[in-house]
C-alpha positions as CSV (number, residue, x, y, z in Angstrom):
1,X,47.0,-31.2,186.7
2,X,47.1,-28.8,183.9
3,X,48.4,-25.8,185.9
4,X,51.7,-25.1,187.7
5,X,51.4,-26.0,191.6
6,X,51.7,-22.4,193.0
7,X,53.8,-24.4,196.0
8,X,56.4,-25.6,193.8
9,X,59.1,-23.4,192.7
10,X,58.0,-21.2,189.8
11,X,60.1,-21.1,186.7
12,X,60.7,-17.3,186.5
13,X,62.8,-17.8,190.1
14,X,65.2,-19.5,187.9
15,X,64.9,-16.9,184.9
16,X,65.8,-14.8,187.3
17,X,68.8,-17.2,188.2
18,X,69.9,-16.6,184.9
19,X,69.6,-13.0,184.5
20,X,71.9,-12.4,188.3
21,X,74.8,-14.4,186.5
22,X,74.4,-12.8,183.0
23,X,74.1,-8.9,184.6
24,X,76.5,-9.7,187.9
25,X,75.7,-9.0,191.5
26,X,75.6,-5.3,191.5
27,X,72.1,-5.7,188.9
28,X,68.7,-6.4,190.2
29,X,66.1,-7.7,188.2
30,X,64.5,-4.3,188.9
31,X,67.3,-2.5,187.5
32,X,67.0,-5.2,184.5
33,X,63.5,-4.5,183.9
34,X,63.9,-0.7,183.7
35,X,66.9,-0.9,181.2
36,X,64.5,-3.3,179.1
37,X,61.6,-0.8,179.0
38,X,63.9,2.4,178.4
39,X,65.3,0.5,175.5
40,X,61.9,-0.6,174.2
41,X,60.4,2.6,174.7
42,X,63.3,4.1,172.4
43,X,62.9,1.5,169.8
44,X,62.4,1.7,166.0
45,X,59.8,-1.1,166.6
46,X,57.8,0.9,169.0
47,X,58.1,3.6,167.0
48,X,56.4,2.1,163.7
49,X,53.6,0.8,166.1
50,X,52.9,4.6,167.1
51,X,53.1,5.9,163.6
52,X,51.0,3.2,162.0
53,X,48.2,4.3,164.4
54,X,48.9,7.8,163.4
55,X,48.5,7.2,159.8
56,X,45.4,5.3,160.6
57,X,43.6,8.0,162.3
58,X,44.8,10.5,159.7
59,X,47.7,12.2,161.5
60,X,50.4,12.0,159.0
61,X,53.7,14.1,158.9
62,X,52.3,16.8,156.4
63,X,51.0,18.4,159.9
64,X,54.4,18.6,161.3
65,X,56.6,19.2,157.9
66,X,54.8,21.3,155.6
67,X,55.5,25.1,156.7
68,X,55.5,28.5,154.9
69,X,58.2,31.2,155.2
70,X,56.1,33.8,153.9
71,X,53.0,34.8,156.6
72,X,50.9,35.8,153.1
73,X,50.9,32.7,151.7
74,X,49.1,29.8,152.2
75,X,49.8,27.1,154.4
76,X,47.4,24.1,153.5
77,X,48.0,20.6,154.6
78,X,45.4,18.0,153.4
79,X,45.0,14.6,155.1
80,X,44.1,11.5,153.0
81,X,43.0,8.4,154.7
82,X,44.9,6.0,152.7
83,X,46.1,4.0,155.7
84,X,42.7,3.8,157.4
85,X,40.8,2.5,154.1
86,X,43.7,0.0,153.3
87,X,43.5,-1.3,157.0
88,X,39.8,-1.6,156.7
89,X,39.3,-3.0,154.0
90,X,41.6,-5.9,154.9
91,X,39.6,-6.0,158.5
92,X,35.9,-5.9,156.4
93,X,37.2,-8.3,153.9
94,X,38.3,-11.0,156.0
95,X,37.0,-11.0,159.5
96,X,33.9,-8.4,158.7
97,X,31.5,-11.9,158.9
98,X,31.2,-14.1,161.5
99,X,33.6,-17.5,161.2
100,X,32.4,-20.7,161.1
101,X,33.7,-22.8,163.9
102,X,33.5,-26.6,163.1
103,X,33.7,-29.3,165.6
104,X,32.1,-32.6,165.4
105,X,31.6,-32.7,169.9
106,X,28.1,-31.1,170.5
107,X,28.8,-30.7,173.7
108,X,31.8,-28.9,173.2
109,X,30.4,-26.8,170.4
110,X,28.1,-25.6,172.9
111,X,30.4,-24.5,175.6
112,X,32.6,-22.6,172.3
113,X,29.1,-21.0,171.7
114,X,29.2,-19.3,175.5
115,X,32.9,-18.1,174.8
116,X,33.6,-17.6,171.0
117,X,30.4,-15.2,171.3
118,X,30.2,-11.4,169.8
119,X,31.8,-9.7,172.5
120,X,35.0,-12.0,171.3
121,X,34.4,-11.6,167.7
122,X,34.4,-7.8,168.4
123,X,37.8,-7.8,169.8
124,X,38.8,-10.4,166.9
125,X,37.8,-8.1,164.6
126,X,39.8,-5.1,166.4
127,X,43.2,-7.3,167.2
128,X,43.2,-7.6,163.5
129,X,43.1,-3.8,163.1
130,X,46.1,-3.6,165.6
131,X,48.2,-6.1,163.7
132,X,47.9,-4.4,160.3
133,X,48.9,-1.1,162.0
134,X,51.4,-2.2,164.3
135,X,52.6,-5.3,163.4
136,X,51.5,-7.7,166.0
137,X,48.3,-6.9,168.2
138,X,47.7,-9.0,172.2
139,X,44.8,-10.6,173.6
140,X,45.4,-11.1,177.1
141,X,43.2,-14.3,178.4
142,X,41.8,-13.6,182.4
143,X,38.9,-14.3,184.3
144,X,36.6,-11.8,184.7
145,X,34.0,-11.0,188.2
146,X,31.6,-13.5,187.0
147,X,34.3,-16.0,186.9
148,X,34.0,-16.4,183.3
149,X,36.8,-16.6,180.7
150,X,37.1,-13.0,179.0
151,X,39.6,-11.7,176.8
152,X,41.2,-8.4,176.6
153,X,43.3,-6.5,173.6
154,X,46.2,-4.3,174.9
155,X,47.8,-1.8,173.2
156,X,50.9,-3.5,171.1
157,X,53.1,-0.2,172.4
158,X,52.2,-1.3,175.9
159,X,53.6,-4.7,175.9
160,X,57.4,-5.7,175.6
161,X,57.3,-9.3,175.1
162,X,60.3,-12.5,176.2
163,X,59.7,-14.7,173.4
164,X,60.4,-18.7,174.1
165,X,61.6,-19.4,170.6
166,X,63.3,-17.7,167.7
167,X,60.3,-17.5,165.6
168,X,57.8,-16.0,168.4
169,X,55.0,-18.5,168.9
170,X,54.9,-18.1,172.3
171,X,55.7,-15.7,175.0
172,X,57.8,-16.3,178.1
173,X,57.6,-13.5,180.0
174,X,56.4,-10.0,179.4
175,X,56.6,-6.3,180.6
176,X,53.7,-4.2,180.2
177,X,54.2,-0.7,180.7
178,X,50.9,2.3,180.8
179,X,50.6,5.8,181.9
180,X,47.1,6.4,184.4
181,X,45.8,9.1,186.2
182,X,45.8,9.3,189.7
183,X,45.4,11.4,192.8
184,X,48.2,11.8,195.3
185,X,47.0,13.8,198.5
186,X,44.0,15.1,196.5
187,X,45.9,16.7,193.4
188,X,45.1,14.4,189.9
189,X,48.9,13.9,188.7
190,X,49.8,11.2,185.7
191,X,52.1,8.1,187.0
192,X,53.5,5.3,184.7
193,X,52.6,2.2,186.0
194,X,54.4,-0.7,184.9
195,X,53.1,-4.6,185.5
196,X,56.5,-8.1,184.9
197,X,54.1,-10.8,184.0
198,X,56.0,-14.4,184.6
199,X,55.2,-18.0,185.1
200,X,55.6,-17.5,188.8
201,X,52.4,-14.5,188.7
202,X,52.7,-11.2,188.2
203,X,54.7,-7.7,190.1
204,X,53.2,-4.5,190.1
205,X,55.6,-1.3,190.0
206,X,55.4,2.3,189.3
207,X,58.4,3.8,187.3
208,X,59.5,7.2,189.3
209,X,62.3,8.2,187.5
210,X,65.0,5.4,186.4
211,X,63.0,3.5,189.6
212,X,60.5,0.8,190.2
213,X,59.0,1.1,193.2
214,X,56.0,-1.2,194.5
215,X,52.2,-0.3,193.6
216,X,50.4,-0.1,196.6
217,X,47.4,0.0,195.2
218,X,47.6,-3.1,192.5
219,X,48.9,-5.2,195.7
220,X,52.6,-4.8,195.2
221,X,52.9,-8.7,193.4
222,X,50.5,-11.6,193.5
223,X,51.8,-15.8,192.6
224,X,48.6,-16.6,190.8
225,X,47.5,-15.5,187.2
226,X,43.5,-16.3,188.1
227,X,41.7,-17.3,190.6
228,X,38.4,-19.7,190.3
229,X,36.3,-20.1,193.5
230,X,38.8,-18.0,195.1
231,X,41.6,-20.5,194.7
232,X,44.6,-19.3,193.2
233,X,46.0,-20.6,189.8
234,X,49.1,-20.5,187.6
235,X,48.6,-21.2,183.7
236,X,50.9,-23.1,182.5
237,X,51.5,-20.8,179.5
238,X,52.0,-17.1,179.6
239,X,48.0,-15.8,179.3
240,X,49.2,-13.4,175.8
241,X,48.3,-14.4,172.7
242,X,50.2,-12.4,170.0
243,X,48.4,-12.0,166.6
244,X,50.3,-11.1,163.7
245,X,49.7,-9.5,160.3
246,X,52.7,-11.3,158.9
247,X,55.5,-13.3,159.9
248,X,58.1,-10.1,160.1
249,X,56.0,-8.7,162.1
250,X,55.8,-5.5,159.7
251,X,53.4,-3.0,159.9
252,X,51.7,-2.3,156.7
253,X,52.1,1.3,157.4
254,X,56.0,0.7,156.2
255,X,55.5,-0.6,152.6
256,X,53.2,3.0,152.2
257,X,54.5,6.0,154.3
258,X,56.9,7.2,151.8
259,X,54.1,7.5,149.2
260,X,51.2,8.8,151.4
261,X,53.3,11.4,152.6
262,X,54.4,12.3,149.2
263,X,50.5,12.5,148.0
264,X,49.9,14.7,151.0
265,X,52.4,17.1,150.1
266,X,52.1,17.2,146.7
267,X,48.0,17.8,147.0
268,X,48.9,20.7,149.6
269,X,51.6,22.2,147.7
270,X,49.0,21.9,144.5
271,X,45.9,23.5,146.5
272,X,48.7,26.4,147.8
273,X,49.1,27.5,144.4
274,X,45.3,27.7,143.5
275,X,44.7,29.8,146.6
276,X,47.6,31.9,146.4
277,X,47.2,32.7,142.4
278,X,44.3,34.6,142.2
279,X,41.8,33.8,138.8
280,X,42.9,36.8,136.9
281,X,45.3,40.4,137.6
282,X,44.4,43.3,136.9
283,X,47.3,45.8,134.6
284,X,46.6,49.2,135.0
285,X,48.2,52.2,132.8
286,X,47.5,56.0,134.1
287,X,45.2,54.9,136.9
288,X,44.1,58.4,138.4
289,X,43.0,57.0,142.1
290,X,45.4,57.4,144.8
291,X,46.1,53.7,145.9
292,X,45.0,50.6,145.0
293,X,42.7,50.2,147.8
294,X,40.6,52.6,146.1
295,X,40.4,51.2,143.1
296,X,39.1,48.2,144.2
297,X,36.8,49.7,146.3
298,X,35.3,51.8,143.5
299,X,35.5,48.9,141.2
300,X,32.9,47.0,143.7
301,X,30.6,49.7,144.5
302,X,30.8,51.7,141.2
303,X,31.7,49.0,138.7
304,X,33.9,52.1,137.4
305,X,37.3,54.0,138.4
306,X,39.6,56.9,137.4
307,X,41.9,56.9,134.8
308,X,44.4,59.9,133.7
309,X,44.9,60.9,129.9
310,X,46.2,58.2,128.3
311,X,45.3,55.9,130.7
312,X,43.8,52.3,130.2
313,X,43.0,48.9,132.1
314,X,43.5,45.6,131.4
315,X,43.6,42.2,132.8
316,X,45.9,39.0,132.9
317,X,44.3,35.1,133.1
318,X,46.0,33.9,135.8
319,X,46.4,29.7,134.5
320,X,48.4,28.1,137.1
321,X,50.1,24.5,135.6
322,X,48.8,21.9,137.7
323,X,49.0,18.6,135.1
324,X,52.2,17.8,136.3
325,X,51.1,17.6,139.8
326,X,48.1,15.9,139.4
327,X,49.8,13.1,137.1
328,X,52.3,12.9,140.2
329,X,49.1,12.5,142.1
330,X,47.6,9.6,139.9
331,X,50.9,7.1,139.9
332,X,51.5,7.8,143.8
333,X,47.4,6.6,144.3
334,X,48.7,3.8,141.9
335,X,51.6,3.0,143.6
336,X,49.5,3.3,147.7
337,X,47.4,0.7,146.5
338,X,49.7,-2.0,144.8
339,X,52.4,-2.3,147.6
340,X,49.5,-1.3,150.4
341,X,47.8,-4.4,148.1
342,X,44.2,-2.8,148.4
343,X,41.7,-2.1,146.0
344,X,41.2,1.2,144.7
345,X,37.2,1.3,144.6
346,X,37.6,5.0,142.6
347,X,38.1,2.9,139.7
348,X,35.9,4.1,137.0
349,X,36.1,0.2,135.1
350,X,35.3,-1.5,138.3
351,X,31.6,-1.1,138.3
352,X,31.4,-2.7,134.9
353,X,34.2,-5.6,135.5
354,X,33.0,-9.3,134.9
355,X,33.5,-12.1,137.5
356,X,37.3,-12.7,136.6
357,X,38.1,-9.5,136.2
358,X,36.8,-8.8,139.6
359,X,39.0,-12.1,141.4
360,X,42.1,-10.3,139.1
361,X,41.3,-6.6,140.9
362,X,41.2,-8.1,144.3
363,X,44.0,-11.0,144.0
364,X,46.4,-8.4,146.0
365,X,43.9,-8.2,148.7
366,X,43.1,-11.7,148.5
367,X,47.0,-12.9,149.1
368,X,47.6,-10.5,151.8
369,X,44.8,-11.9,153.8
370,X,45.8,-15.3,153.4
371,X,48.9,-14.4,154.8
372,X,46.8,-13.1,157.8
373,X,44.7,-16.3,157.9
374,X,47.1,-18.1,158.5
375,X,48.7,-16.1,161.2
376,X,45.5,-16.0,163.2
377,X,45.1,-19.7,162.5
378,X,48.0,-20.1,164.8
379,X,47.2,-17.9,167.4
380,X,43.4,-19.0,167.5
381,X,45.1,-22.4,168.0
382,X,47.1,-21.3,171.2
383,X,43.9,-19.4,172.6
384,X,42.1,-23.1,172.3
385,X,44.6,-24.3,174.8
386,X,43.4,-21.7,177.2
387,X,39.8,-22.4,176.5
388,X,40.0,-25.9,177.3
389,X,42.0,-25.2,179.9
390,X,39.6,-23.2,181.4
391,X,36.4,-25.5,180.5
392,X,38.7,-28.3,182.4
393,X,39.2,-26.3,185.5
394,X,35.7,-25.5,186.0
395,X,34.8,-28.9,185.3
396,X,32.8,-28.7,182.3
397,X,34.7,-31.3,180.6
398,X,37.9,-32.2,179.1
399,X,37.7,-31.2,176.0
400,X,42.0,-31.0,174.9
401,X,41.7,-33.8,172.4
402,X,39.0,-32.5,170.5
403,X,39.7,-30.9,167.0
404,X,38.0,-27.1,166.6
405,X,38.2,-25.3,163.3
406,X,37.9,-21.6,162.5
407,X,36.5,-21.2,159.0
408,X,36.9,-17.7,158.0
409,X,33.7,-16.4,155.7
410,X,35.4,-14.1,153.6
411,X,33.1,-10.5,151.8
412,X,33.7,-12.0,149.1
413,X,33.2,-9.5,145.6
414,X,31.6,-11.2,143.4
415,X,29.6,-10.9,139.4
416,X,25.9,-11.4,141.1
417,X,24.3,-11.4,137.3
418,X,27.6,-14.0,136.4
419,X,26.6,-16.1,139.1
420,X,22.9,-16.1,139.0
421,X,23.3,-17.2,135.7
422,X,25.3,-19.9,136.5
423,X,23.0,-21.1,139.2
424,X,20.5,-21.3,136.4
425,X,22.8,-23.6,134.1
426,X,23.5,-25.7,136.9
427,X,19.7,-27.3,137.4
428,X,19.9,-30.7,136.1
429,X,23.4,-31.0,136.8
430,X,23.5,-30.3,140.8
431,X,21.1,-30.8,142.7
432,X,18.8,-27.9,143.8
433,X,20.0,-27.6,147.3
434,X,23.7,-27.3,146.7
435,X,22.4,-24.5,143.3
436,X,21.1,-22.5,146.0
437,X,24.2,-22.8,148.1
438,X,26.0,-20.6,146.0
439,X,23.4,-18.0,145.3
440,X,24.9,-14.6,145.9
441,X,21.5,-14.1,147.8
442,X,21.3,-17.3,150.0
443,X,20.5,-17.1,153.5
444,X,20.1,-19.7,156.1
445,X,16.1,-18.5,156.3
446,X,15.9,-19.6,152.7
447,X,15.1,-23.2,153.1
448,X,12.8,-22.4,156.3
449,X,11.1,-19.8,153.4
450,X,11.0,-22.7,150.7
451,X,9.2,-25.3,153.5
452,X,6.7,-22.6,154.8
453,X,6.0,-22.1,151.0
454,X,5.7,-25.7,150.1
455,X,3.2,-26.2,153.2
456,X,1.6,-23.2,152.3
457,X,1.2,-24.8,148.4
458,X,0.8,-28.1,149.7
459,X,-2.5,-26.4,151.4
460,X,-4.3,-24.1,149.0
461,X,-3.7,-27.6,146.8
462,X,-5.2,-29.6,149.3
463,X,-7.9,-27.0,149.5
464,X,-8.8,-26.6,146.0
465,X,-8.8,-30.3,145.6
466,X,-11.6,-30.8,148.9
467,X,-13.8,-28.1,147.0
468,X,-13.4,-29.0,144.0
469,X,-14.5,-33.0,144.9
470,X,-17.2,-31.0,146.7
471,X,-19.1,-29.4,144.0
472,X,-18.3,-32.4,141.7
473,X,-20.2,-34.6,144.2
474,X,-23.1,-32.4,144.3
475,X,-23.4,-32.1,140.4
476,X,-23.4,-35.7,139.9
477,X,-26.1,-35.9,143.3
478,X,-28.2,-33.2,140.9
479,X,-27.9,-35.8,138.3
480,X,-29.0,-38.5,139.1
């Protein structure tokens, strides 16, 4: 059978074997667990996962950095969304259509049809958003009420992974740890529930202080992982899928922080001095009003003020510098979209850029999504296992040597006149079916279109040739 016998002595029993002889008597598991997740919790890991998310929904560290001394003077701090247009544009650029998944089985390509549906392209889509900004993002495989196989993405902060092998393909064990809101004896308080998922099931604590202590109400710890029919089962493998965004497991947030926090400044700082500078001051010489108050007061009503013998009024062009800063401006936009390897779309020459000059433009993009293909290649390849496991289980076939391909459709940018163009120097040379292929506006309706319009010339031929044998029969009966 293709899942652990929940009778037979679970491997974590002997993890945990390992762990008493490595930690000594005096340390429980327990005590293990929380000295795991404290040292998690405090980790520069964790911490880039939180910030990348930050960044991403625009709260950078101008908000907490940038302060004035002086109450008078301005205190502006201006977001740019950098991190949220490089992230989506690698999201929309690779996983933004729907994939192509290839397998020669009919009858297995329809039971992928009932799983690989939109609900899971949705979260394939949004894993792929976690990755870029933390890293690595989780799908967590589990049966859901209607016994089906659904799929759920947990929070990368959340989830302190055991890996089984140096280069983390697959996890062994894992601790997820979540704050939730509660009521105790009627008053709502916030309690940080932590779950020890292991090949033997799964524990459920709540951390009180440097304690775990048994969640009553997630059933203190259950030996199963799922259960079908209400029979209890162990996977084999741990149900967490890790997807990465690279093989370091690097945030993308890390290669442009330094720079998007330097634009941000350097645009506040810049939009300071405009407010704080105002277009033009005023000298005055002899100005017979008693304060200044009044002067501008009888400048706005009056349009005219005092002025003693002698006096006179004049007025200074205010022309704040702000080249310098907005040349600092252009290379650090330069530099957020090289080594963030995006496209800047502000680009006044793109609009106008031929075909290659386009593939040039978005060759950065291009690579760093191939890197992500290829991590998602692998992980869609462990998920597989689970789906056939499941499809086995419920004894819809056995489907585990059976090949399945993801084909990723890239939104691909292309020259639409460049290509039209060569669609037209193709005919003669391809044939038309294969010419229409690669027309930027091809659609699978196209050749249902092209048959409804051949029947639909077929017939007004067919018709003009029945009325016009008609008449020609009754001339010739006229005739003779």
């Amino acid at each position: 059978m293709l899942v652990e016998d929940v009778f037979k002595r679970p491997y974590y029993e002997y993890l945990n074997d390992i762990i008493k002889r490595m930690v000594g008597e005096s340390m429980t598991i327990n005590e293990v667990i929380v000295q795991e997740l404290k040292d998690w919790q405090n980790s520069e890991t964790r911490r880039k996962m939180l910030v990348g998310e930050a960044y991403y929904l625009e709260t950078t560290d101008i908000q907490k950095e940038k302060t004035q001394e002086i109450s008078w003077k301005s205190n502006i701090k201006l977001e740019h969304g950098f991190a949220k247009k490089l992230v989506n544009q690698k999201v929309g650029y690779l996983l933004s259509k729907e994939p192509t998944i290839a397998t020669e089985n009919e009858a297995y390509a329809e039971q992928l049809k009932e799983i690989i549906n939109r609900d899971f392209l949705k979260k394939l889509k949004n894993i792929g958003k976690e990755a870029i900004n933390k890293g690595i993002g989780y799908l967590y495989v589990y049966i859901d009420e209607e016994e089906k196989l659904a799929f759920k993405k947990l929070p990368s902060e959340q989830i302190l992974p055991f890996w089984k092998d140096a280069e983390h393909t697959e996890v062994s064990s894992f601790i997820r740890s979540y704050k939730e809101k509660v009521y105790v004896n009627k008053i709502k308080k916030t309690v940080e529930k932590v779950e020890y998922h292991h090949p033997g099931g799964i524990d459920y604590f709540i951390l009180e202080g440097n304690k775990l202590v048994p969640d009553d109400a997630a059933g203190h710890s259950v030996n199963y992982h799922i259960l079908i029919n209400e029979k209890p089962f162990l996977w084999k493998r741990i149900p967490l899928i890790p997807f990465k965004y690279n093989e370091e497991e690097q945030p993308l947030i890390d290669s442009i922080k330094s720079l998007i926090d330097n634009y941000n400044l350097q645009a506040s700082t810049n939009a300071d001095v405009l407010a704080d500078i105002p277009n033009f001051i005023y000298k005055l010489i002899n100005y017979g009003g008693v304060d200044l108050k009044e002067f501008l007061e009888d400048l706005r009503i009056y349009r005219t003020i005092k002025l003693d013998e002698g006096g006179d009024l004049d007025k200074l062009q205010a022309t704040p510098e702000t080249d310098a800063a907005e040349k600092e401006l252009e290379r650090d936009r330069k530099s957020i979209y090289e080594f963030g390897r995006g496209v800047d779309t502000t680009d006044s020459n793109l609009g106008n850029a031929s075909g290659v000059a386009l593939r040039y433009r978005y060759s950065d993009l291009d690579m760093d999504c191939n890197n992500l293909e290829s991590e998602f290649h692998s992980s869609l390849e462990h998920l597989m296992w689970f789906v056939n496991e499941y499809l086995d289980m419920k004894g819809l076939g056995d489907f585990s040597n059976e090949s399945v391909e993801f084909i990723f459709n890239r939104d691909i940018i292309i020259s639409e006149s460049e290509v039209i163009t060569d669609a037209k120097n193709s005919v003669g040379i391809l044939d038309d079916k294969t010419i229409r292929e690669n027309h930027p506006w091809y659609t699978k309706d196209v050749e249902e279109r092209l048959a409804e319009q051949k029947k639909l010339e077929m017939d007004q031929y067919d018709n003009y040739e029945t009325t016009f044998k008609k008449k020609q029969g009754d001339v010739n009966g006229e005739t003779t």
